[in-house]
Phi, psi and omega in degrees: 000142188293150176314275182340313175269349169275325162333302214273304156329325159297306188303310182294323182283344183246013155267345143307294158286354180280320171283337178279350175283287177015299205274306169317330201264311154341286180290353117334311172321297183305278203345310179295291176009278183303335172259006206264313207228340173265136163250023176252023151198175228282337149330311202260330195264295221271340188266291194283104194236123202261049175235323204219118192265354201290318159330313200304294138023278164259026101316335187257357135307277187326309215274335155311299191302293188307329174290322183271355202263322156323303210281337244223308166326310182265017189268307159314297187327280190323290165331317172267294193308329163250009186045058163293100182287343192242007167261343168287349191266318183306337199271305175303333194263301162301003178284307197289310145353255210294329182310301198269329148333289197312318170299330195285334197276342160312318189294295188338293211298330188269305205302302190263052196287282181290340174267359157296295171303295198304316169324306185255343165324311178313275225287286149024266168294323200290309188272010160267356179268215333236345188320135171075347179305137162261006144310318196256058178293336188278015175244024185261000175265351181272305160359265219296322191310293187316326186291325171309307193281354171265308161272013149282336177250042174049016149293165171179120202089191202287295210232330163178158203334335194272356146273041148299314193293345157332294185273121217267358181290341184301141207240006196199130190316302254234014190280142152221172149329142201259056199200349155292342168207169196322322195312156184238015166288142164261089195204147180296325210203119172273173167271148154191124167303130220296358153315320193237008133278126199298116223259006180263147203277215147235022197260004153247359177285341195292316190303309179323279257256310149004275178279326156337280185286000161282322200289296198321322207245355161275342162303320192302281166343285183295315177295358155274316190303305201269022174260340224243309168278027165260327169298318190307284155354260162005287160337294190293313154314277188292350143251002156289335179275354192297293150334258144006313148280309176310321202275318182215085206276003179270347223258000000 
């Protein structure tokens, strides 16, 4: 095949892989964002804590990363499309850069694995010990979270209802959260027998969604690494033959 058509066939496969990096480095983005700044759900009420910065940490790793693989994504484009050798040399050299991050945030996520669960198991407990302080309004959104999450999934407390007793805010021994059994009143705390109480805690539905969402974003991960070492590849073809053509345009 003439040099001028392996060109062209390249140029076509790393525009192409370029827009499936794209889209990964988008959605990284978003994701960090969506953990940075929405504060309505429980991820966000149970991580960011001002004892503890780690979460905070790998968003602004995700939200670095999703910014150079945008960035790095029209660098290609822009680089095959005009056939620029030294914006492909510049394109390769930030692919292996963003290459070893990517390698790194899995080993994080498993390295800090358990001091992540014990952080919000901690984070957790303060908010059912505190659940209801009329001191603490500025905890009322971790409140209203838990309560969602506790009656769409029928749960209630860490490991079950009886850490409620924790909390010293209750006006009635036999009080819980209304949001621990069928009732739809919107009140911190109901009267109700541990009969019409739900009796499973949340603190494995928290792990269950956790490890989901952990398996998910390390498939991701790896399904970028191995499109970024095709791009890599791709590059590496197309400016030699880029080269190549300068040295011999008849070829």
């Amino acid at each position: 095949m003439k040099t001028r058509n392996k060109i062209i066939v390249m140029k076509y496969f790393l525009t192409i892989f370029n827009g499936i990096s794209l889209i990964f480095g988008l959605m990284a983005f978003t994701f960090a964002l969506w953990l940075l700044f929405d504060r309505n759900n429980l991820f966000t009420a149970l991580s960011f804590t001002g004892e503890n910065h780690l979460v905070s940490y790998l968003c602004y790793i995700l939200l670095g990363t999703g910014s150079i693989i945008i960035f790095i994504s029209f660098l290609g484009c822009i680089g095959s499309f005009k056939e620029i050798r030294c914006l492909l040399v510049l394109y390769m050299g930030l692919t292996v850069v963003v290459f070893s991050v990517q390698v790194a945030i899995p080993v994080l996520i498993y390295t800090f694995k358990k001091e992540a669960n014990a952080m919000w198991s901690d984070r957790l407990d303060a908010v059912i010990s505190n659940y209801g302080n009329k001191n603490l309004t500025q905890e009322e959104h971790a409140w209203h979270i838990l309560n969602d999450v506790q009656h769409s999934l029928e749960c209630c407390g860490r490991y079950n209802f009886s850490d409620w007793k924790k909390n010293e805010h209750m006006e009635h021994v036999n009080q819980v959260p209304c949001s621990c059994t069928i009732s739809n009143i919107k009140k911190w705390f109901c009267v109700a027998s541990e009969t019409s109480v739900y009796s499973k805690g949340c603190e494995e539905y928290i792990k269950m969604w956790f490890e989901n969402n952990t398996l998910f974003l390390i498939a991701v991960n790896i399904g970028l690494l191995a499109v970024q070492i095709l791009l890599f590849i791709l590059a590496v073809c197309l400016s030699r033959n880029i080269k190549k053509k300068k040295i011999c345009p008849q070829d």
